[in-house]
C-alpha positions, 0 to 999 in steps of 0.5 A: 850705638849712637844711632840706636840710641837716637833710634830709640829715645828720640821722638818725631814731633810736628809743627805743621803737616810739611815740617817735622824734627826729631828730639832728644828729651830728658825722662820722656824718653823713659816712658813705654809704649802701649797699645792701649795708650792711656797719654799722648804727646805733642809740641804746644807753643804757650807764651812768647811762642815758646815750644814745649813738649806735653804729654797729656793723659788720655783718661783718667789714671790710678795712682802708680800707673804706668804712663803709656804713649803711643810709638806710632807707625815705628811700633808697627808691624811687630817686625819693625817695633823689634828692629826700631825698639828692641821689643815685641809689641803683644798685641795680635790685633794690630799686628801683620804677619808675612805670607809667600804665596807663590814666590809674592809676599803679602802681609795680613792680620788678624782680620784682614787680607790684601786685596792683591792675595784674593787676586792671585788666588782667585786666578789661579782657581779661575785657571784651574777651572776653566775649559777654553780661552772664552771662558778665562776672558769671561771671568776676568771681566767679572768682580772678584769674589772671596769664595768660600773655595778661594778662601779656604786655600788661603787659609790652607797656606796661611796655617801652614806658613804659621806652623813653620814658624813653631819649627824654627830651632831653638836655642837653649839658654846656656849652649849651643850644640852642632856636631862637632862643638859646644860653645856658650852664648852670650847674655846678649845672644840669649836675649836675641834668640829669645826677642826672635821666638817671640816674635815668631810666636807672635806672628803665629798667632796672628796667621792663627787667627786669620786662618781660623777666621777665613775658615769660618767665612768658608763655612759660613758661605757655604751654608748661605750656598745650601740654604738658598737652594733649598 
């Protein structure tokens, strides 16, 4: 309990690139994080080299609107805001989503993929297509190329990964039930399972979205591919 509350009222504060602490501060500690902030905090030394905490509003702000700040790298991905903080950022965006492919785990957005994923996936389309030794060695000196093919089996086990995630059992809120008992759940419990399927739903949209996108770059290669040769 000590460390999680240290966890997540503290905030990380430099006062050069190789010297940092961490602080516990009264009522900062209460302001949410956004993001899209709308303020940011930093340490400013005013008067006899005091220093003091300030947070500063990015724009300007409407009366009885919320302050907004920015948890930085604690709050990302999504996985990590639960584990520091105890929520799930919505925000798809910004976020990363987790993909084995081939017993390696990659991490992708929305609208990004790790340059290692096109890798394997391309080799192994190299492997499947290649008729001898000298024709692997050739293509292993060339670029490697997101090919609409390439792209469209990445897309194939990025949707499949997020429609796993919509299978994941759920819990009611009041009971759970196997085979041989029923039991109650605690408030605490409840919360848990729903923190998790949120997170999951959260996960899905992003590998939902870099599915779709992935999709259309296929599309959109293969429809250069047919023009040029007519």
């Amino acid at each position: 309990r000590a460390l999680d509350l240290v966890q997540t009222r503290s905030c990380r504060l430099e006062e050069s690139e190789d010297e940092h602490f961490r602080v516990l501060a009264p009522v900062f500690d209460f302001i949410n994080h956004g993001s899209t902030p709308n303020a940011h905090f930093a340490l400013e030394r005013w008067s006899a080299g005091e220093a003091f905490l300030v947070v500063r509003a990015l724009q300007d702000l409407e009366a009885d609107e919320e302050v907004l700040i920015d948890y930085g790298a604690s709050a990302r991905p999504a996985w990590k805001c639960l584990m520091s903080y105890g929520f799930v950022p919505q925000n798809e965006q910004e976020d990363l989503a987790e993909v084995y492919m081939h017993g390696v785990r990659y991490e992708v957005s929305a609208d990004t993929l790790p340059i290692e994923m096109v890798v394997a996936a391309s080799a192994e389309e190299n492997i499947q297509q290649t008729q001898n030794d000298q024709e692997m060695q050739e293509i292993e000196t060339q670029e490697v190329v997101l090919t609409s093919t390439v792209a469209r089996k990445i897309a194939e086990r990025i949707s499949e990964v997020g429609f796993f995630l919509l299978l994941e059992p759920e819990l009611g809120p009041y009971e759970v039930f196997d085979e041989e008992e029923s039991f109650e759940l605690t408030a605490s419990e409840v919360l848990s399972h729903k923190l998790a399927a949120s997170l999951r739903w959260s996960q899905h949209k992003v590998l939902l979205r870099c599915a779709t996108g992935l999709e259309r770059y296929a599309e959109e290669e293969e429809s250069q591919g047919k023009s040029q040769d007519e």
